[in-house]
DSSP file (Angstrom, degrees, kcal/mol; ACC not computed):
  #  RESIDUE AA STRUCTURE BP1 BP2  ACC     N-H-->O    O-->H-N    N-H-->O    O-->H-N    TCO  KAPPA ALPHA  PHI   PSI    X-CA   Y-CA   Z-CA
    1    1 A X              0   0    0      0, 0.0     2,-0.7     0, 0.0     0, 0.0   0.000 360.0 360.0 360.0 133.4  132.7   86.2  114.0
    2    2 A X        -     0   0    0      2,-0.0     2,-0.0     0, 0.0     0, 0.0  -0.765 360.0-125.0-112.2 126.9  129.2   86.2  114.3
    3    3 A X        -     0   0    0     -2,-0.7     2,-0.4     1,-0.1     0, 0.0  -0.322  25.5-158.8 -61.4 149.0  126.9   85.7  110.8
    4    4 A X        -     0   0    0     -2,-0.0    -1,-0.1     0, 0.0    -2,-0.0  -0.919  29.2-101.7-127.6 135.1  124.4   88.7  110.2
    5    5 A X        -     0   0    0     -2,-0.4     3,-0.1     1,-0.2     0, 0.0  -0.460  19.6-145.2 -62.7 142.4  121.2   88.3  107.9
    6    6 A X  S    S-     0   0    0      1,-0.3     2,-0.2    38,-0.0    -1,-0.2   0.258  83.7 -19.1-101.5   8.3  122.2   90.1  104.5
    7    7 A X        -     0   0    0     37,-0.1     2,-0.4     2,-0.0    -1,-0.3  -0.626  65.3-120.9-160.3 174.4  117.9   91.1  104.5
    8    8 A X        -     0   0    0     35,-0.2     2,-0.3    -2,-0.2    35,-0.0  -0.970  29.3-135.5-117.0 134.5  115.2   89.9  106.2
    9    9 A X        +     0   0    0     -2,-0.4     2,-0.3    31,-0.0    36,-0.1  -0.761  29.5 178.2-100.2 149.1  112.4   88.7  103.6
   10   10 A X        +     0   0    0     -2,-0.3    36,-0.0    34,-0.3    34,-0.0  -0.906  41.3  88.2-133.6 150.5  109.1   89.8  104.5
   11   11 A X        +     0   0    0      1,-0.4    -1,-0.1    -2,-0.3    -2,-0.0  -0.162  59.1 114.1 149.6 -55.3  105.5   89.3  102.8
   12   12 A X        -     0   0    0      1,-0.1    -1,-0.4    26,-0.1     4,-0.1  -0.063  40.2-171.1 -40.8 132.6  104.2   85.6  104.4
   13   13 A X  S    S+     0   0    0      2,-0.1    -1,-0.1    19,-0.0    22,-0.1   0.795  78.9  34.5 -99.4 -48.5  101.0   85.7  106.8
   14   14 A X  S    S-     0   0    0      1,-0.1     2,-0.2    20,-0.1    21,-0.0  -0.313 109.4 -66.6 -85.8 157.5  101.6   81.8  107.7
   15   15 A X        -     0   0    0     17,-0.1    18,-2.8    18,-0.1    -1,-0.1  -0.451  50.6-106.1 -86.4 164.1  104.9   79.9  108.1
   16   16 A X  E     +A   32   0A   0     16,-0.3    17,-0.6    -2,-0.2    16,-0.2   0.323  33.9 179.3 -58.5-173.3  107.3   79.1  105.2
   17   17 A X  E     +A   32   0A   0      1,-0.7     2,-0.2    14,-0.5    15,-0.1   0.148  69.5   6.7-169.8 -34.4  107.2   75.3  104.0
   18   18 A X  E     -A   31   0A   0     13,-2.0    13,-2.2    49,-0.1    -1,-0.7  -0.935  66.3-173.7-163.4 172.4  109.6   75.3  101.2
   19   19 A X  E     -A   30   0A   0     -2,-0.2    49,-0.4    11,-0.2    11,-0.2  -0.837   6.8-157.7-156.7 167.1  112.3   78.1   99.7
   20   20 A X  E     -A   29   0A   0      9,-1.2     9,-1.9    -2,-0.2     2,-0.6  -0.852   5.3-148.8-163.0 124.7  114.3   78.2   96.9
   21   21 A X  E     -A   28   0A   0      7,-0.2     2,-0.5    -2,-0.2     7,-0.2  -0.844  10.0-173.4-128.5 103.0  117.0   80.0   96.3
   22   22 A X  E   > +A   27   0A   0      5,-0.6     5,-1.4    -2,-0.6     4,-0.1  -0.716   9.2 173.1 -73.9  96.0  118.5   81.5   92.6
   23   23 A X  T   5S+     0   0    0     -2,-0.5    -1,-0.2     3,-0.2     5,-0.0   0.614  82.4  54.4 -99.9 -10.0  122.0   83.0   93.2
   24   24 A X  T   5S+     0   0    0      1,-0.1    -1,-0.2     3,-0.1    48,-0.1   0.921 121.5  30.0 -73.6 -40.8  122.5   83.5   89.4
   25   25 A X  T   5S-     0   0    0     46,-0.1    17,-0.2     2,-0.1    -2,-0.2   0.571 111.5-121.8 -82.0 -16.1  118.9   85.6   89.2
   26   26 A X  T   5 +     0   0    0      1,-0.2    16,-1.5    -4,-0.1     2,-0.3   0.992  61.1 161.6  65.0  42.9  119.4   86.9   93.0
   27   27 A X  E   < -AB  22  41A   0     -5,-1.4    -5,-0.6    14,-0.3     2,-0.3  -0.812  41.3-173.9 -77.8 126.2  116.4   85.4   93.6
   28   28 A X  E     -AB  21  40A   0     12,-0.7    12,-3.3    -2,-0.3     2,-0.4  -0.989  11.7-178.9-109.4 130.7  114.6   84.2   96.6
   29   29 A X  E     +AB  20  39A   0     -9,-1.9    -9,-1.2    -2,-0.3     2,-0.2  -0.998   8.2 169.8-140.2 126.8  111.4   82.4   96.1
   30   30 A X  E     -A   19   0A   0      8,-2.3     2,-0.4    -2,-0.4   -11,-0.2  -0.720  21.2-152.9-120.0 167.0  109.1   80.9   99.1
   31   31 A X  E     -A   18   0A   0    -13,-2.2   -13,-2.0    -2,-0.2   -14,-0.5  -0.925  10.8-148.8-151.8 138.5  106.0   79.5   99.8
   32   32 A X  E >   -A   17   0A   0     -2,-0.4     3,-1.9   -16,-0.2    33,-0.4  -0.699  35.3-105.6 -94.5 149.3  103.7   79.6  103.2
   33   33 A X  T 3  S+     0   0    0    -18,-2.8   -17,-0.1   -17,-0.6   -18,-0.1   0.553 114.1  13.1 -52.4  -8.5  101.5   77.0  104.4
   34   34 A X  T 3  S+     0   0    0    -19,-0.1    -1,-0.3     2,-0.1     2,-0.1  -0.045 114.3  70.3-152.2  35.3   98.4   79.0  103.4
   35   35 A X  S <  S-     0   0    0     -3,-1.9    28,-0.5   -20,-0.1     2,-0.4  -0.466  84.0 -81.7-130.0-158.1   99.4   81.7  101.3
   36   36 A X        -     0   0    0     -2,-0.1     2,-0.4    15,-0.1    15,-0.2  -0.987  49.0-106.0-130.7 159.9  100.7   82.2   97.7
   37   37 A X  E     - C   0  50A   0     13,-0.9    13,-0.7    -2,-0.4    -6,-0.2  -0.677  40.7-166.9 -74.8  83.5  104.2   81.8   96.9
   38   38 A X  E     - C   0  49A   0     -2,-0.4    -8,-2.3    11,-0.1     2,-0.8  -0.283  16.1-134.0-120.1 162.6  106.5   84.9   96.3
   39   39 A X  E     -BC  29  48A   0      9,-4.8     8,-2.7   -10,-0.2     9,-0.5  -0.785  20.6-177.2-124.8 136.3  109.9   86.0   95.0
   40   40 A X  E     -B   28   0A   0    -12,-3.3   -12,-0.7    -2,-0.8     2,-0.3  -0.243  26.3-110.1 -91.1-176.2  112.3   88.5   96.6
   41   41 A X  E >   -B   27   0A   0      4,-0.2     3,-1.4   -14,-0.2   -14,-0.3  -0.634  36.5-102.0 -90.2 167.3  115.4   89.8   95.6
   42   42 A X  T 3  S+     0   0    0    -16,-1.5   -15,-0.1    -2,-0.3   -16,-0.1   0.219 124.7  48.8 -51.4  -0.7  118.5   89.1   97.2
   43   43 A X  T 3  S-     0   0    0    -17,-0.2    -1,-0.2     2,-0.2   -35,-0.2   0.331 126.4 -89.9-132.9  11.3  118.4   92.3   99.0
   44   44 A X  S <  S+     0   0    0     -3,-1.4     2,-0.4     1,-0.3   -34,-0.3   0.325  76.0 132.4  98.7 -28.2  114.6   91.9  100.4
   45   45 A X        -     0   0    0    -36,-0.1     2,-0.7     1,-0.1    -1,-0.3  -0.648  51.0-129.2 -71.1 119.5  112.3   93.5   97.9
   46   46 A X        +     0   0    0     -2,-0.4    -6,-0.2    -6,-0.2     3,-0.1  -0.672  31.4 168.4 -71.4 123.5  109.4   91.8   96.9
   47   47 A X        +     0   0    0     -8,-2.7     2,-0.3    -2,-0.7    -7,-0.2   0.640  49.5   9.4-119.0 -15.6  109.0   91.6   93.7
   48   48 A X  E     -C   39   0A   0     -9,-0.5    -9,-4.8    44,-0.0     2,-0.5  -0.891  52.4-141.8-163.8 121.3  106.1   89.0   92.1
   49   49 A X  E     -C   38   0A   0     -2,-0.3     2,-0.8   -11,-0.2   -11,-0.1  -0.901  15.1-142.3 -83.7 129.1  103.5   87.2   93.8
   50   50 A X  E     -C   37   0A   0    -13,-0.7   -13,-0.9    -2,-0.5     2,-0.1  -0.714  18.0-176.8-127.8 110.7  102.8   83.6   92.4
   51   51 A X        -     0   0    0     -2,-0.8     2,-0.1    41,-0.2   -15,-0.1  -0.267  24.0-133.2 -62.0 141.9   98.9   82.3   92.3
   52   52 A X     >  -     0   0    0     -2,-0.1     4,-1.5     1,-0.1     3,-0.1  -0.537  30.6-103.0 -95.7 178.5   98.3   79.0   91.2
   53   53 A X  T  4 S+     0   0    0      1,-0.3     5,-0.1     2,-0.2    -1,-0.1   0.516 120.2  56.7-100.9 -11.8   95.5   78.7   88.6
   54   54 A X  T >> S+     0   0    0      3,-0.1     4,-1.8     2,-0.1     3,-0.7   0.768 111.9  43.7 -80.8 -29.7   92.9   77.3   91.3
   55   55 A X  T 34 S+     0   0    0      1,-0.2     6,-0.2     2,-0.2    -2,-0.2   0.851 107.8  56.8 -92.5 -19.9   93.4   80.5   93.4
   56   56 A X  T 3< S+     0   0    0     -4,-1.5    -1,-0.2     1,-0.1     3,-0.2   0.481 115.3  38.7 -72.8 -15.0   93.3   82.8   90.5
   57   57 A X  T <4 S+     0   0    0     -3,-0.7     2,-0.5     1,-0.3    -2,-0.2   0.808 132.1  25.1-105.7 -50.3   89.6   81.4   89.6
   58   58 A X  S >< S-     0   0    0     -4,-1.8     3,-2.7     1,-0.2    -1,-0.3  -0.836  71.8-161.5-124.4  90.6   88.3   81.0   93.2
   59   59 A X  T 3  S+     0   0    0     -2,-0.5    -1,-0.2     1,-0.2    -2,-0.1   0.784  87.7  63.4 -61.1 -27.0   90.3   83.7   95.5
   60   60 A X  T 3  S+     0   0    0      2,-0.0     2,-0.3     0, 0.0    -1,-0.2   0.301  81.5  91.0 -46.5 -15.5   89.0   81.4   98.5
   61   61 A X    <   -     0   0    0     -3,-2.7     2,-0.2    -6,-0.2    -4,-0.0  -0.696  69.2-139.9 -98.5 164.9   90.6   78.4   97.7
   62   62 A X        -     0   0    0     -2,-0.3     2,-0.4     2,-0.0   -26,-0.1  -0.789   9.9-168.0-129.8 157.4   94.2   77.5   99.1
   63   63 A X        -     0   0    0    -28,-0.5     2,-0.5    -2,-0.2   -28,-0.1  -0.839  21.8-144.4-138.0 149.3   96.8   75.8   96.9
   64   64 A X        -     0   0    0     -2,-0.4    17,-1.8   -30,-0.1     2,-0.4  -0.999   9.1-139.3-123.5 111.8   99.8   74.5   99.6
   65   65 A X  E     +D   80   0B   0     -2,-0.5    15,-0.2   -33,-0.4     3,-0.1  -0.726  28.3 171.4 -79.9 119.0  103.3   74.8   98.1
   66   66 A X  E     +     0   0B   0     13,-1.3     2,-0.2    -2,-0.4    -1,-0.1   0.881  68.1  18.5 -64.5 -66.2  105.5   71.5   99.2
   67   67 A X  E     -     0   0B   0     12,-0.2    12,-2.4   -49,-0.1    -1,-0.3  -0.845  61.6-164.4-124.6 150.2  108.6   72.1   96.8
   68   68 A X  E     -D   78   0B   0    -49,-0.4     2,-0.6    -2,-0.2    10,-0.2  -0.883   9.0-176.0-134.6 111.6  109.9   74.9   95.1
   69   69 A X  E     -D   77   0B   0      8,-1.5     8,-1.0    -2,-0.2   -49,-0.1  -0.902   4.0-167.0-117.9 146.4  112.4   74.8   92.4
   70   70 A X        -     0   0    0     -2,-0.6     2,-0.3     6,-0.2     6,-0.2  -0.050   3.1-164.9 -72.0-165.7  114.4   77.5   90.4
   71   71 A X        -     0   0    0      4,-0.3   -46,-0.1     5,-0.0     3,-0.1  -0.972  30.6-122.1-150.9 156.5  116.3   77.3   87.4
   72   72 A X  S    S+     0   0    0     -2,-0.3    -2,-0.0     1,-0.2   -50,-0.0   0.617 107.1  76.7-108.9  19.0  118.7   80.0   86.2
   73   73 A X  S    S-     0   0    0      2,-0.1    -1,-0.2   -48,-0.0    -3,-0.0   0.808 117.2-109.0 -79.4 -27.3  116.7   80.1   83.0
   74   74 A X  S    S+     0   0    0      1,-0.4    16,-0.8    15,-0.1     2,-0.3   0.795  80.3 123.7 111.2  49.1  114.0   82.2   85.1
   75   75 A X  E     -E   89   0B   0     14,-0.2    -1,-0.4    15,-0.1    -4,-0.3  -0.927  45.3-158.8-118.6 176.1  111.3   79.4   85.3
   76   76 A X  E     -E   88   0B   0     12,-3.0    12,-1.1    -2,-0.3     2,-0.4  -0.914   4.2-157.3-121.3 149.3  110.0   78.3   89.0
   77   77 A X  E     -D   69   0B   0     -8,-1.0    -8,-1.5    -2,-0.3     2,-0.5  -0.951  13.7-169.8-127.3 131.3  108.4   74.9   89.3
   78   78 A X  E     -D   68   0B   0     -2,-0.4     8,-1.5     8,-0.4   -10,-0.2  -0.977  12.1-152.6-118.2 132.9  106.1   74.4   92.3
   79   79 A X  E     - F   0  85B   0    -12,-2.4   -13,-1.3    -2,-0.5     2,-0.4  -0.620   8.4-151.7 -90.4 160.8  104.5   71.6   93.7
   80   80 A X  E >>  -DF  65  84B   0      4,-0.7     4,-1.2   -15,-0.2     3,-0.8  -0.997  25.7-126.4-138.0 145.5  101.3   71.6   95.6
   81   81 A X  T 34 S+     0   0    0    -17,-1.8   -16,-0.1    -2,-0.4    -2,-0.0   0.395 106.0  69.5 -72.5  -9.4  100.4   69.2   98.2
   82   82 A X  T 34 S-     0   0    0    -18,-0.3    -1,-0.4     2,-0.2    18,-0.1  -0.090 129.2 -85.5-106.2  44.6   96.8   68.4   96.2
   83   83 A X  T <4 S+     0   0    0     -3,-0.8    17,-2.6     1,-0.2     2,-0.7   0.567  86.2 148.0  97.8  15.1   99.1   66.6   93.3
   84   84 A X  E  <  -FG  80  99B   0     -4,-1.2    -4,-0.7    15,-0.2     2,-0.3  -0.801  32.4-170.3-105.6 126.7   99.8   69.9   91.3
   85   85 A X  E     +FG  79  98B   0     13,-1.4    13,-1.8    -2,-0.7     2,-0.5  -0.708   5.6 174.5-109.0 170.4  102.2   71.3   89.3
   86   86 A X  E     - G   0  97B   0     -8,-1.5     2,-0.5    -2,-0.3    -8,-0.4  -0.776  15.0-158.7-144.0 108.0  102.9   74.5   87.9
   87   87 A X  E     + G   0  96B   0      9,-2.3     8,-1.8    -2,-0.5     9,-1.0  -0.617  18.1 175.1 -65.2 103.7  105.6   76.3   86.0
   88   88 A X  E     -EG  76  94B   0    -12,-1.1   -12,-3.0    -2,-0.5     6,-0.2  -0.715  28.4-128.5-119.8-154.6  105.7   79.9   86.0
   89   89 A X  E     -E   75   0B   0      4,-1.1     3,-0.3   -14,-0.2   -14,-0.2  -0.481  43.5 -97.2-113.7 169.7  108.4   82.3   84.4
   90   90 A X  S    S+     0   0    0    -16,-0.8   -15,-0.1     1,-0.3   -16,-0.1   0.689 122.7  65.6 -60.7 -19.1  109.9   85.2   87.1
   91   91 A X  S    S-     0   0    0    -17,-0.2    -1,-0.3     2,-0.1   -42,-0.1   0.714 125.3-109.8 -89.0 -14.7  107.7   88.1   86.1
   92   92 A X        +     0   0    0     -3,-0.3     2,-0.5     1,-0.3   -41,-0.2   0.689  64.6 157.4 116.4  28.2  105.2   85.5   87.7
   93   93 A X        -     0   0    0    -43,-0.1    -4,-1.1     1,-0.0     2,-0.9  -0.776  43.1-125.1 -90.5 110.0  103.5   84.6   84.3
   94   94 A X  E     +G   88   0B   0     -2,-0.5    -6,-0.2    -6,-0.2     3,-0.1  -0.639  38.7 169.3 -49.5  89.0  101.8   80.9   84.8
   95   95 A X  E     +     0   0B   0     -8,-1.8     2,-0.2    -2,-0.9    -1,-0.2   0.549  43.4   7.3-137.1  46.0  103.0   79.2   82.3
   96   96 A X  E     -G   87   0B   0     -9,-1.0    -9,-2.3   -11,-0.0     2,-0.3  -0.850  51.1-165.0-161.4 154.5  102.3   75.4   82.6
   97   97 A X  E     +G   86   0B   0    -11,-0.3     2,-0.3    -2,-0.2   -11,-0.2  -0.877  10.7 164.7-136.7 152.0  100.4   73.4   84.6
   98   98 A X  E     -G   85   0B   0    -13,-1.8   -13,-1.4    -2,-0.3   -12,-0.1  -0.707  19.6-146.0-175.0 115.6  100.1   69.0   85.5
   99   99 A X  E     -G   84   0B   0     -2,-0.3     2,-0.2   -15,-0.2   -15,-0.2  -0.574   9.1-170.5 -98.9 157.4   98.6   67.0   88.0
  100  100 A X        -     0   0    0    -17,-2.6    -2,-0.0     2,-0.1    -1,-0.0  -0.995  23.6-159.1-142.3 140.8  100.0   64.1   89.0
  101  101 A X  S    S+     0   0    0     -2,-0.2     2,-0.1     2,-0.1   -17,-0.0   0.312  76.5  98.2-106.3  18.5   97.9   61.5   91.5
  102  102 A X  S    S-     0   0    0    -19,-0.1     2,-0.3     2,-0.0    -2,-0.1  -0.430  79.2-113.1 -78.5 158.1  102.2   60.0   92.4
  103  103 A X        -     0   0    0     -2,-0.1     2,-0.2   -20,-0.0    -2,-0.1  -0.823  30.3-151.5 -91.1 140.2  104.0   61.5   96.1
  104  104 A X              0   0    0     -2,-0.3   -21,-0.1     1,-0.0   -38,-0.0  -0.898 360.0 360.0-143.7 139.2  106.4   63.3   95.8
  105  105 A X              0   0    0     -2,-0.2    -1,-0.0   -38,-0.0    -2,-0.0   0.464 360.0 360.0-118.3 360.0  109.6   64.2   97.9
């Protein structure tokens, strides 16, 4: 038996970097090396794009998603590669934010 994609997720201009994947929300959530980070359904729709709070003031600046995690409470946590994080909620509402000058894997 040969496995078959159950959708192809679409939306990224650059390649992916980190994913996350909700199976209680049917959530997919990604992030591309130069983009902003977005969540899918389980079937391929895109459904919220999520701006970090530097790209949302200055669209020109790039925020780089490392990690991505979900929860099946409906928050996302992302890290970005300049020492930030950010909590938003699923409809893609920002809502907390914390730099940290530590690595982290």
């Amino acid at each position: 038996d040969f496995a078959t994609p159950r959708a192809v997720l679409t939306g990224h201009d650059y390649e992916i970097t980190c994913a996350a994947i909700c199976a209680e929300l049917g959530l997919v959530i990604s992030g591309s090396k130069e983009g902003p980070c977005l969540i899918h359904s389980m079937n391929g729709d895109l459904l919220r794009t999520l701006e970090g709070p530097e790209r949302l003031q200055d669209p020109k600046s790039c925020l780089r998603p490392k990690l991505i995690q979900a929860s099946r409470e409906g928050h996302c946590v992302i890290y970005y590669e300049n020492g930030l994080f950010c909590v938003f909620s699923v409809n893609g509402r920002l809502q907390a934010t914390m730099e940290t000058a530590d690595k982290i894997r």
